[in-house]
Structure formats: C-alpha cells, structure tokens
DSSP file (Angstrom, degrees, kcal/mol; ACC not computed):
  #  RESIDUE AA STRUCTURE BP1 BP2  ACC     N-H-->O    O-->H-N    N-H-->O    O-->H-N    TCO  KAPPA ALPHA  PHI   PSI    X-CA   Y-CA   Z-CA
    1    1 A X    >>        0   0    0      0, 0.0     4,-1.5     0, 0.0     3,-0.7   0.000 360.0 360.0 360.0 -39.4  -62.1  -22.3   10.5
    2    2 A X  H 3>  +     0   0    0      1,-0.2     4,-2.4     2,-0.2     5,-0.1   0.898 360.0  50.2 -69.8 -39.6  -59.9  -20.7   13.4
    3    3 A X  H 3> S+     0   0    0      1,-0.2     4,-1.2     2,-0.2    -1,-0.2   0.748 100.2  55.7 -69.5 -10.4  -58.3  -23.8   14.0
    4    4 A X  H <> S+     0   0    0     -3,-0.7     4,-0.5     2,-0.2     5,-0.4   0.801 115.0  46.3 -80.1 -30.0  -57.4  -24.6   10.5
    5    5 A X  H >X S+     0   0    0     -4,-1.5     4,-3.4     2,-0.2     3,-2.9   0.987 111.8  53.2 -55.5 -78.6  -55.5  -20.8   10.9
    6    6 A X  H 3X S+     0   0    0     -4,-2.4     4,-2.6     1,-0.3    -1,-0.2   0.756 111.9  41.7 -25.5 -50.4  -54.1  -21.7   14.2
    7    7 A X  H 3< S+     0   0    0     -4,-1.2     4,-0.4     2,-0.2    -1,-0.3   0.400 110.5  54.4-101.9   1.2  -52.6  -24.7   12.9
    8    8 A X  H XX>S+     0   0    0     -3,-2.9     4,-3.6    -4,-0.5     3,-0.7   0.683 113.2  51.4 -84.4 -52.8  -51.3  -23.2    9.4
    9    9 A X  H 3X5S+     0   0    0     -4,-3.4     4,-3.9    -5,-0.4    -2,-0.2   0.916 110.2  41.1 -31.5 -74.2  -49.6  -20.8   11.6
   10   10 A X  H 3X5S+     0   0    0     -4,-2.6     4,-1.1    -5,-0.3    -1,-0.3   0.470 110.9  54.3 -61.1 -12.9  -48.0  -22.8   13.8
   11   11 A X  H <>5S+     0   0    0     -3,-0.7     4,-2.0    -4,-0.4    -2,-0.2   0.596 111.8  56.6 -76.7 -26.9  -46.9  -25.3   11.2
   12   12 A X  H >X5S+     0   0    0     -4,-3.6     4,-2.9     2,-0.2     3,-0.6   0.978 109.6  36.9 -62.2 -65.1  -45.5  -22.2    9.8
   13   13 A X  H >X<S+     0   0    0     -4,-3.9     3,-1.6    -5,-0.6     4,-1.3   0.940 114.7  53.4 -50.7 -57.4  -43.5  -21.0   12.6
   14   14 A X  H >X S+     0   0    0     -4,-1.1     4,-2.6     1,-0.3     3,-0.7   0.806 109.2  56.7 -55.1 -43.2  -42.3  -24.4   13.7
   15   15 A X  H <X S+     0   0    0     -4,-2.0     4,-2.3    -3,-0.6    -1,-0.3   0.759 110.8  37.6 -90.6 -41.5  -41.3  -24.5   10.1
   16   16 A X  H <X S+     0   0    0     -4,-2.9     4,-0.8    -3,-1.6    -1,-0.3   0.565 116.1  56.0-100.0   3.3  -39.1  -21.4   10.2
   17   17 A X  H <X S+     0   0    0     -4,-1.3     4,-3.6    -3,-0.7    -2,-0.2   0.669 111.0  43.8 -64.8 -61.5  -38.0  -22.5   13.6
   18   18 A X  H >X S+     0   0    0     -4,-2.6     4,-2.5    -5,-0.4     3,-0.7   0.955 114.3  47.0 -46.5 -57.7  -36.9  -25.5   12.1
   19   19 A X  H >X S+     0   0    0     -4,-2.3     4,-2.9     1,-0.3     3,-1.5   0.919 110.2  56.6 -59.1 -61.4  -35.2  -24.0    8.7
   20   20 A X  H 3X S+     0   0    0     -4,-0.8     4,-1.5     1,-0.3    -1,-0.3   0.519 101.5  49.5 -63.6 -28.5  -33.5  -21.6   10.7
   21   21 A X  H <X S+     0   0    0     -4,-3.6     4,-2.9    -3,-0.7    -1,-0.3   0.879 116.2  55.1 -66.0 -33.8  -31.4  -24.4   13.4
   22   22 A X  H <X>S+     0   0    0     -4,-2.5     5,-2.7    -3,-1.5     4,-1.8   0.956 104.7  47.6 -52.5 -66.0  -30.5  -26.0    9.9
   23   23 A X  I  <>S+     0   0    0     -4,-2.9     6,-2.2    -5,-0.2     5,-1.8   0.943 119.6  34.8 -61.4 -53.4  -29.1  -23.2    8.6
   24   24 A X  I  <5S+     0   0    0     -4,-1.5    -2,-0.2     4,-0.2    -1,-0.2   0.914 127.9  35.3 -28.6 -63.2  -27.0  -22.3   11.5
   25   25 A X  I  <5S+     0   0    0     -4,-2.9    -3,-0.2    -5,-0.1    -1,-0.2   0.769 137.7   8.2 -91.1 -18.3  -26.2  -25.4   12.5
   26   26 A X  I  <5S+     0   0    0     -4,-1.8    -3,-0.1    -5,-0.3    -2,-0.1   0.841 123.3  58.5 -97.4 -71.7  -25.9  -27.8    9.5
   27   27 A X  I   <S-     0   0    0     -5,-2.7    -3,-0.2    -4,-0.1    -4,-0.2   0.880 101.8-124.4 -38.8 -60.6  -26.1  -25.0    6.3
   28   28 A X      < +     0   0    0     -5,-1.8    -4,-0.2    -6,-0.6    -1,-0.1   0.380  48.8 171.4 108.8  -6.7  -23.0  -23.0    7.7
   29   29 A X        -     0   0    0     -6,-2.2     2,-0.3    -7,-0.3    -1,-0.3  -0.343  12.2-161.3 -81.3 158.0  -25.0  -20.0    7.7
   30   30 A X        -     0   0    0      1,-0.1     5,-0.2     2,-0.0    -1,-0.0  -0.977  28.3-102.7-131.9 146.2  -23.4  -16.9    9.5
   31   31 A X     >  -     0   0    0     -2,-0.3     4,-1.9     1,-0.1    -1,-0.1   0.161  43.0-118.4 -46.0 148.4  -24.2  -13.5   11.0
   32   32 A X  H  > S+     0   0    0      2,-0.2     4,-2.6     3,-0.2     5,-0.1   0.896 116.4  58.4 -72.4 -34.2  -23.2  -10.8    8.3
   33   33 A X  H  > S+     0   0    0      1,-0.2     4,-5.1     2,-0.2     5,-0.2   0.977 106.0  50.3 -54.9 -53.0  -20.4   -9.5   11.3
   34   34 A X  H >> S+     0   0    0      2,-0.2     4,-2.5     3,-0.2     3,-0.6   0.875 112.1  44.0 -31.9 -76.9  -19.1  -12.9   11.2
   35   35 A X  H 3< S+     0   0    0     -4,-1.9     4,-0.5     1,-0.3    -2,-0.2   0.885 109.5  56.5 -43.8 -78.4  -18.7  -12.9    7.4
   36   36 A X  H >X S+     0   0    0     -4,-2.6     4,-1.5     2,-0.3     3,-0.6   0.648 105.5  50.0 -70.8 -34.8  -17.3   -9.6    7.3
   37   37 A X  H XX>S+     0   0    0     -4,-5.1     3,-2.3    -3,-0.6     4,-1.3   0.936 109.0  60.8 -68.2 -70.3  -14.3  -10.6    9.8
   38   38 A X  H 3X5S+     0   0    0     -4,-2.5     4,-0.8     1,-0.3    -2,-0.3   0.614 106.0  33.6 -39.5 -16.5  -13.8  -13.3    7.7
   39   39 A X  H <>5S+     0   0    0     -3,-0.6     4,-1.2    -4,-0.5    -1,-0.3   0.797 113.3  69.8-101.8 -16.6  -13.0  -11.9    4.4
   40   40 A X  H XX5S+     0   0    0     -3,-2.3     4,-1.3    -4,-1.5     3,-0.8   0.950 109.4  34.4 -38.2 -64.0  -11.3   -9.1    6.5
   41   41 A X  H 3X5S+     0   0    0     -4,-1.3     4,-1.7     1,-0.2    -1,-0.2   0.720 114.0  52.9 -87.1 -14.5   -8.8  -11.5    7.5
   42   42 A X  H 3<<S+     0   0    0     -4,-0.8     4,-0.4    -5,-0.6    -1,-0.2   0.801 108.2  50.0 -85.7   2.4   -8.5  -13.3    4.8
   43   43 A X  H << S+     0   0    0     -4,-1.2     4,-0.2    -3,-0.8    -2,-0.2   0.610 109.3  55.5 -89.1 -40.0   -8.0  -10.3    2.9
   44   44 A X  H >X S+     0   0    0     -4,-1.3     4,-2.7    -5,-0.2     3,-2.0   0.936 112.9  47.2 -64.1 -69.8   -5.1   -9.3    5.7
   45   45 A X  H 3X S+     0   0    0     -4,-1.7     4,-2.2     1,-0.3    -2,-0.2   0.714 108.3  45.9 -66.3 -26.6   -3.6  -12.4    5.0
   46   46 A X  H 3> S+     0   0    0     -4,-0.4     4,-1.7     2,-0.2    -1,-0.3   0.717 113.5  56.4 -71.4 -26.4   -3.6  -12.5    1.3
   47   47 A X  H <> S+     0   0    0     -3,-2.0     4,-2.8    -4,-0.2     5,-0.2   0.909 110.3  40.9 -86.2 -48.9   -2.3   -9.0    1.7
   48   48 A X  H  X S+     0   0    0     -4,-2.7     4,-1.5     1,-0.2     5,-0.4   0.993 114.5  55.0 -52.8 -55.7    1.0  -10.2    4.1
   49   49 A X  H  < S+     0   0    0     -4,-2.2     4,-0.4    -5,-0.3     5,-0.2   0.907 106.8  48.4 -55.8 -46.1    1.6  -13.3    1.9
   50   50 A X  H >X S+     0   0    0     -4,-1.7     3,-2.6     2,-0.2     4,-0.6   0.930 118.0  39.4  -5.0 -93.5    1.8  -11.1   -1.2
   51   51 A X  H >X S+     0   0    0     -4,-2.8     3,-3.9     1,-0.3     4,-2.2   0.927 110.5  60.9 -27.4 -76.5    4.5   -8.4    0.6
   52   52 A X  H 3X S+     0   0    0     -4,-1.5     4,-0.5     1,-0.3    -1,-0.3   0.483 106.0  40.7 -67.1  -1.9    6.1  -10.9    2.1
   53   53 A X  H <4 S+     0   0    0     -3,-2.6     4,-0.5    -4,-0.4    -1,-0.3   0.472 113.3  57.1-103.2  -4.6    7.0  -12.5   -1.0
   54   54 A X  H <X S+     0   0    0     -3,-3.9     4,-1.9    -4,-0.6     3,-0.4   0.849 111.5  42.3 -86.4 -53.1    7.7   -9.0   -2.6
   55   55 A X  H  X S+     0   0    0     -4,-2.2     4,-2.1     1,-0.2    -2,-0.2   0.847 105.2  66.7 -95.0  13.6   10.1   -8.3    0.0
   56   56 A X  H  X S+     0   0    0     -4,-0.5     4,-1.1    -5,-0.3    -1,-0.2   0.770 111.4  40.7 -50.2 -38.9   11.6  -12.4   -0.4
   57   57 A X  H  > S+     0   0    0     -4,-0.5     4,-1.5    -3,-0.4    -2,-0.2   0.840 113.8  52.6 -92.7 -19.0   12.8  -11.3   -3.8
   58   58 A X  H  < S+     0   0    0     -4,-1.9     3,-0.5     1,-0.2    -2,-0.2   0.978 115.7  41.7 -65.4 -50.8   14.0   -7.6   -2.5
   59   59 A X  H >< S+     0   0    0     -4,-2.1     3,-0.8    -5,-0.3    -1,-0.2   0.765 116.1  48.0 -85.9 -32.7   16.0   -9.2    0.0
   60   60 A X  H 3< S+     0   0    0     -4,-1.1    -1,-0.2     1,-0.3    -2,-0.2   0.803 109.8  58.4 -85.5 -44.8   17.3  -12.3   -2.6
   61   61 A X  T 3< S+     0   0    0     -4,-1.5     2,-0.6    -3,-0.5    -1,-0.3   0.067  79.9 103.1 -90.6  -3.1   18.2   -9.6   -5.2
   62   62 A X  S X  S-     0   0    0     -3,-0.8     3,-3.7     1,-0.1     4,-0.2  -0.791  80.4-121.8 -93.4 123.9   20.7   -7.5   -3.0
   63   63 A X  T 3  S+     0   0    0     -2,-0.6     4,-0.2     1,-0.3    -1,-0.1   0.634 113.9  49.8 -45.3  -9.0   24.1   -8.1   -3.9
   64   64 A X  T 3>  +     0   0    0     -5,-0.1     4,-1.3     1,-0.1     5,-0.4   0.427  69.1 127.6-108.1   6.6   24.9   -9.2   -0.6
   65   65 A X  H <> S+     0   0    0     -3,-3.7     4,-3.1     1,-0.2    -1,-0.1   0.721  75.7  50.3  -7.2 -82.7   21.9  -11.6   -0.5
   66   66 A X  H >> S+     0   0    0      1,-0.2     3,-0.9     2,-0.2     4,-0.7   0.814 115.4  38.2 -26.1 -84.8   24.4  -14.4    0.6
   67   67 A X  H >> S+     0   0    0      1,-0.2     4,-2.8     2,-0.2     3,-1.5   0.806 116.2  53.3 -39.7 -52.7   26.3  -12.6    3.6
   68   68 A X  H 3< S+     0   0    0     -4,-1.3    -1,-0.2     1,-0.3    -2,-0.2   0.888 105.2  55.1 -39.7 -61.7   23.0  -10.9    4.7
   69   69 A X  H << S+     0   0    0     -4,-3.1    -1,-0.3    -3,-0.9    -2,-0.2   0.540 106.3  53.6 -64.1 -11.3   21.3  -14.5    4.8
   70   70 A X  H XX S+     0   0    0     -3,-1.5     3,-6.1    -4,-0.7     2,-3.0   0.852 109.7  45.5 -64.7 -62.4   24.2  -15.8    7.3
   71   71 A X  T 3< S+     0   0    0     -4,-2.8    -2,-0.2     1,-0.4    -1,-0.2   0.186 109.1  51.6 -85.4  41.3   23.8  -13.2    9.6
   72   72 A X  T 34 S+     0   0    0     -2,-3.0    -1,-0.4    -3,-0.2    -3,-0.2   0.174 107.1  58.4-140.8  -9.5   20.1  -13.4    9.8
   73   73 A X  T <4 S+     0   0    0     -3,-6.1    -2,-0.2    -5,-0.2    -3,-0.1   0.546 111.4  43.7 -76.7 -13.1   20.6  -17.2   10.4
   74   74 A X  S  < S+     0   0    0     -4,-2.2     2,-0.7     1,-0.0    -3,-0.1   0.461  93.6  92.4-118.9  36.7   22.5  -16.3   13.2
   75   75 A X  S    S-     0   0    0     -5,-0.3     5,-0.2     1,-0.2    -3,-0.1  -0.756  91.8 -75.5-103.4 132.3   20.5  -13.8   14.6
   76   76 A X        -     0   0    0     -2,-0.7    -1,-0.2     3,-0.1     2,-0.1  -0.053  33.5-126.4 -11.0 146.8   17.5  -14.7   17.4
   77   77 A X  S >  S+     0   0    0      2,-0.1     3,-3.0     3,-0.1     4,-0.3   0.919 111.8  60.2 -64.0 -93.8   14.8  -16.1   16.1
   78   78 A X  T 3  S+     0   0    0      1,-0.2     4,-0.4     2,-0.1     3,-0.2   0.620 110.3  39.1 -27.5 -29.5   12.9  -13.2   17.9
   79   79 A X  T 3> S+     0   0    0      2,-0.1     4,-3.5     1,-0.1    -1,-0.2   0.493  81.9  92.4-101.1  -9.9   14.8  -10.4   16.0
   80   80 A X  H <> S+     0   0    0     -3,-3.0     4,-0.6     2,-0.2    -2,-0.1   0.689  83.8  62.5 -69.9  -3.6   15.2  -11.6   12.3
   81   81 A X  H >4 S+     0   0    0     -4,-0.3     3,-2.5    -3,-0.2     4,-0.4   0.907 110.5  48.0 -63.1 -74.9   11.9   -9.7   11.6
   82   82 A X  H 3> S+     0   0    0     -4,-0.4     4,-1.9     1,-0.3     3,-0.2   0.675 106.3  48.8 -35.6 -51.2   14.3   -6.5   12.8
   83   83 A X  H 3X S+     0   0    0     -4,-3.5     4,-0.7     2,-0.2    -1,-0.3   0.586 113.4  48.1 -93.5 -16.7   16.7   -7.1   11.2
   84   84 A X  H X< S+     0   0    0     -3,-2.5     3,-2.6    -4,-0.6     4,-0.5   0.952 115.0  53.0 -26.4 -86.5   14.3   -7.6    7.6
   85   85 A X  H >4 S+     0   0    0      1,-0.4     3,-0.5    -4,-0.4    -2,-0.2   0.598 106.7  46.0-118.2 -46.7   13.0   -4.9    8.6
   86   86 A X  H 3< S+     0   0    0     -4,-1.9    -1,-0.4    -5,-0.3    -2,-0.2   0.759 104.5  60.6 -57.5 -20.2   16.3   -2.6    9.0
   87   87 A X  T << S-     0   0    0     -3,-2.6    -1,-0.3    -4,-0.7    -2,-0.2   0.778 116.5-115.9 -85.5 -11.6   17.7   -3.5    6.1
   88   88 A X  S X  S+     0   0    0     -3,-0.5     3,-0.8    -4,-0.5    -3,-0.1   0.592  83.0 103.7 110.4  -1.9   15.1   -2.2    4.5
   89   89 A X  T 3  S+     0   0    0     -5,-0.4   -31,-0.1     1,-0.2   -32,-0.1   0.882  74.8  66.9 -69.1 -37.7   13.1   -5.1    2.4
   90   90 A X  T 3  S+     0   0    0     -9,-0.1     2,-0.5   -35,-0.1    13,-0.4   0.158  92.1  95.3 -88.8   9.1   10.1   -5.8    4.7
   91   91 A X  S <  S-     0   0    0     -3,-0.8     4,-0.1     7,-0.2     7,-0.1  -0.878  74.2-141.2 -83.7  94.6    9.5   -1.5    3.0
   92   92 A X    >   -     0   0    0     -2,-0.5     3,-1.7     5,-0.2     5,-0.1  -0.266  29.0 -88.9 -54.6 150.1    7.3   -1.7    0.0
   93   93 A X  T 3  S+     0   0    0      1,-0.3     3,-0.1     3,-0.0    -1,-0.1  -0.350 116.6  21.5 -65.7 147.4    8.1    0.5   -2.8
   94   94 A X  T 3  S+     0   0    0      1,-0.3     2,-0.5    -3,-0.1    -1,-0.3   0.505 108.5 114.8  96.8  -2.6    6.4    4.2   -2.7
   95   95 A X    <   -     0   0    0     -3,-1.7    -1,-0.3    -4,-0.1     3,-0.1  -0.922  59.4-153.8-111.5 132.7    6.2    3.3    1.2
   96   96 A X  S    S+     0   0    0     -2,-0.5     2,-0.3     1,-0.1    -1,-0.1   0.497  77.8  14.5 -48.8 -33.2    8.0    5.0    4.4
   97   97 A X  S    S-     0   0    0     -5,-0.1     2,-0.3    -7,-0.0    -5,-0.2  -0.961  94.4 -79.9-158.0 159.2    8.0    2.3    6.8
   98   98 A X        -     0   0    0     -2,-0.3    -7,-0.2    -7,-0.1     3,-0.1  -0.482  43.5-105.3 -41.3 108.1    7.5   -1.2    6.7
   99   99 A X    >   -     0   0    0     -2,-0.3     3,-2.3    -9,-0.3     4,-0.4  -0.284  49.8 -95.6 -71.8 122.2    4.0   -3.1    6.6
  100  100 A X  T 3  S+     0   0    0      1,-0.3    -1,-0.2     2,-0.1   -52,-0.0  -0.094 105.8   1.3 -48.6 113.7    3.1   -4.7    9.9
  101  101 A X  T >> S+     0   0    0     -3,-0.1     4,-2.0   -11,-0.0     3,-1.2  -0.111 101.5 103.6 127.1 -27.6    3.8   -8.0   10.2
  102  102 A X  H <> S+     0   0    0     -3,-2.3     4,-3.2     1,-0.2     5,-0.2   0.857  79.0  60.9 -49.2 -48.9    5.7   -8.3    6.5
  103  103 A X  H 3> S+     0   0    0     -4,-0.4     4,-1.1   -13,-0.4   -19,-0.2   0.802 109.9  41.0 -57.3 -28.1    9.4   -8.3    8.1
  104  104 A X  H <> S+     0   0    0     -3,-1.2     4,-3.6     2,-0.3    -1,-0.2   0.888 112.9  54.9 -61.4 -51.5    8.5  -11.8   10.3
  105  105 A X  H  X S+     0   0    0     -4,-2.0     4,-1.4     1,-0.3    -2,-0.2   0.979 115.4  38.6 -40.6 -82.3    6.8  -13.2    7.5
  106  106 A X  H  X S+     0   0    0     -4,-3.2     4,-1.3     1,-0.2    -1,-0.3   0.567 111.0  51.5 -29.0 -39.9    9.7  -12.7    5.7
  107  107 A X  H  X S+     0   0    0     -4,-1.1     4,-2.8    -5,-0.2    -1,-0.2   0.941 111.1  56.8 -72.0 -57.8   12.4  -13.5    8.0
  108  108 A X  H  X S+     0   0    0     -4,-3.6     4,-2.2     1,-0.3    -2,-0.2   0.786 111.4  41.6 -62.9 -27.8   10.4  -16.7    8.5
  109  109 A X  H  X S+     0   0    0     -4,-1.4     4,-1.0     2,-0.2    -1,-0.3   0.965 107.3  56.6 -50.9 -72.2   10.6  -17.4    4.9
  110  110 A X  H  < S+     0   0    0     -4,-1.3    -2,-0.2     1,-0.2    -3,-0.1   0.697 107.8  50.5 -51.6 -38.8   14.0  -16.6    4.1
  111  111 A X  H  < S+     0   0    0     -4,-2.8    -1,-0.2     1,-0.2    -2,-0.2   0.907 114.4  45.5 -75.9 -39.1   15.3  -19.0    6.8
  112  112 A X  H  < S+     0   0    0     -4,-2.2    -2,-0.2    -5,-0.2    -1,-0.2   0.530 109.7  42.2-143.0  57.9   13.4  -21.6    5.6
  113  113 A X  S  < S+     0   0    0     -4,-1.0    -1,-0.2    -3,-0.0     2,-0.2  -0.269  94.4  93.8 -83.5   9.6   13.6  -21.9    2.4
  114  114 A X              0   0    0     -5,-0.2    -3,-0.0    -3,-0.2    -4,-0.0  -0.662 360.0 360.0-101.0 165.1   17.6  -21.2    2.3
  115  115 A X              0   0    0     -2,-0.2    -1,-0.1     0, 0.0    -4,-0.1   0.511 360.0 360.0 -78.3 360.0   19.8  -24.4    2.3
C-alpha cells in the first residue's frame, strides 16, 4: 500500500513539475510583477499617443500652424520637442506644464506627417 502512495505522489509532483515548464515556457504564463509592468506601459503608451495627438491638432489649429511648421522643420531634430513644447501645445488643457515625453512625440509627428 505505501508504494502505491509513493508512486501517486510522485506521478503527482512530476505532473505539476511538468504543467508548470509548459506554462512558462510554451502557455506564456507570467509572474504577476511581469504582468503588471506590462499593462503599466502599455497604459503609458496609450496615454502619450493620445496627448500627442491632442496636442497634433493644438498645434495644426494655431493660426500660424504653417509658419510654425517651417521653423520646426528647420530646427535640430534634437530640439523640436522644445520648441513643441515652448509654444505651448505639448500643455494639456487644465495642465501647468507639459506631459513628459508628449512634446517629442509630437514634434515627431508633425514633421512627418507634413508635406
């Protein structure tokens, strides 16, 4: 009788040995921290694409839209986030300063998606 135990046991464990490299490795499953960065950033990202298309239309919608979109094609690459961000689009409404990351996004947009 103690070996029929033994060997239910151990078919058990090997069994949840087994499930558990499947799931990991096969399944997709992931650690809850894991999960949790992920919707973090995808959540961050959903949040930028958003903005940045809020302040695409701010920026589109200023009567000098045109002029503004020269000189932000001939500004550095590296500074056309400032310069969103100083004129004041890459600021959400009801907001004080700018949302990290929105004025690049934007810049990056604006440049190329113009003719």
């Amino acid at each position: 009788m103690r070996k029929e135990w033994g060997s239910i046991v151990l078919g058990a464990l090997g069994g949840i040995v087994i499930m558990m490299l499947l799931g990991f490795l096969v399944f997709g499953w992931v650690p809850g921290s894991t999960s949790r960065q992920a919707g973090d950033d995808q959540s961050k990202a959903s949040l930028l694409e958003a903005f940045s298309d809020i302040c695409v239309a701010r920026f589109n919608a200023d009567p000098d839209a045109a002029a503004n979109l020269a000189a932000l094609k001939a500004t550095n690459s590296f500074t056309q986030g400032d310069y969103v961000e100083a004129g004041g689009w890459a600021t959400m409404p009801g907001s004080d300063k700018p949302v990290a990351g929105v004025a690049k996004q934007c810049a990056s947009e604006l440049v190329a998606t113009s003719p």
